[in-house]
C-alpha positions, 0 to 999 in steps of 0.5 A: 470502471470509469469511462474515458483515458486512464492514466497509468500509475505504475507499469510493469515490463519484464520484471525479475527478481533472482534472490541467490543464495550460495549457488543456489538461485531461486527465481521469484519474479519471473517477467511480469508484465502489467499496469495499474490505472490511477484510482484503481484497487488492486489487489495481488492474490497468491498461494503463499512463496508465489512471489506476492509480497517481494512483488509489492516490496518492488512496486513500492521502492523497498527492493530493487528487481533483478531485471525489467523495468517499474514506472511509477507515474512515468518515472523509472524507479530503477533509475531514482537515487536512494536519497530521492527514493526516500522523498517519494516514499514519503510524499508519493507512496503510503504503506499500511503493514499487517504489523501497524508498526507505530512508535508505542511512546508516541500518541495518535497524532504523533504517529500520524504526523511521523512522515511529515516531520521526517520530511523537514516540514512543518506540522503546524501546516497540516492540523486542519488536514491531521483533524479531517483524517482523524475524522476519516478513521472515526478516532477524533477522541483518540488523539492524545491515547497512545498505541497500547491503549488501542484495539487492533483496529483502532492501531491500524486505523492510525496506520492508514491514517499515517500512510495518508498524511502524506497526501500520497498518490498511492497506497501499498497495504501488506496484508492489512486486515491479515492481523485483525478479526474478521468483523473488524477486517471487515471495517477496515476493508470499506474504509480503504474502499471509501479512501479508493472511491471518494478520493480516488487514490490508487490502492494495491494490496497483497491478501490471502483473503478473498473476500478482502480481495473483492472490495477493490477493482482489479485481481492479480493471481500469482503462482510461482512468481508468473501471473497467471490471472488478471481479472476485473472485480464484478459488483454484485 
């Protein structure tokens, strides 16, 4: 961890998640408390219907809590419009999916640039950045190929590479390597840990995998919606 004041980029008081269904109801946040400091890589761990998922859909502006509070960067999301939900999903936020969710008739650098031109701006403005990202994710010679001529990797390098685009303060990944082999995950976790520690963006990912888990700082252990750890990650 890095010496001196940390500053918070999300802080999490009270939050509850009730989804009903007929009369019943299912409690799947039950009063979380906690915090994220920028630049730091967190990663939320829990058996599966521990509440893990909807947790990180609230933290990033996908879903409304039932009860409590989320920050994000000193600003209550509760409190945001959808249209302005909407702008800092596409400037503060980036997403990374397990499913890579790219436009299968749009090339590489289309898909990449596909927030910027969702947000009215101009591309011409972020070549330079477009061709130091490609560089970032090794697929400078893969611009003009479309996602079905690509691995898996090679499609969810594009993902990251669209979720950065953006320049965004953080970055939520669902399971990012949760569809790829082993080897290739492998790859993709350190070049989330190289985007975490040389450009210090603040990385909160949910995994089932341990060792994925252990390339960021921070665990979070949910059971049955309540946290139940919160731990620091130890470099070997």
């Amino acid at each position: 961890m890095r010496m001196g004041i940390r500053m918070k980029a999300i802080e999490v008081n009270g939050l509850t998640k009730t989804f009903v269904t007929g009369k019943e109801e299912a409690n799947v946040l039950k009063e979380l408390n906690f915090s994220v400091d920028k630049g730091e890589f967190v990663s939320i761990m829990g058996p599966s219907g521990s509440g893990k998922s909807t947790l990180l859909y609230l933290l990033g502006g996908l879903d409304k809590p039932t009860s409590g509070t989320i920050m994000l960067e000193g600003e209550d999301l509760s409190k945001v419009k959808k249209k302005a939900m909407s702008k800092l999903r596409r400037s503060k936020i980036g997403f990374v999916f397990q499913f890579y969710n790219l436009v299968q008739n749009l090339n590489v650098e289309d898909n990449i640039m596909l927030p910027i031109i969702l947000d009215g701006k101009k591309p011409k403005k972020y070549e330079e950045k477009l061709t130091e990202i490609l560089d970032i994710i090794g697929l400078s010679d893969k611009r003009k190929s479309t996602p079905r001529e690509l691995s898996g990797g090679q499609q969810q390098r594009v993902a990251i590479a669209r979720a950065l685009i953006s320049e965004p303060d953080i970055i939520f990944l669902d399971e990012p390597i949760g569809n790829l082999d082993s080897k290739t995950g492998k790859e993709i976790m350190e070049l989330f840990k190289d985007i975490n520690v040389k450009y210090g963006k603040t990385l909160i990912q949910v995994t089932h995998s341990q060792s994925a888990a252990k390339y960021g700082t921070t665990i979070i252990r949910l059971v049955d919606g309540e946290i139940v750890e919160q731990s620091q990650v130890v470099d070997l």
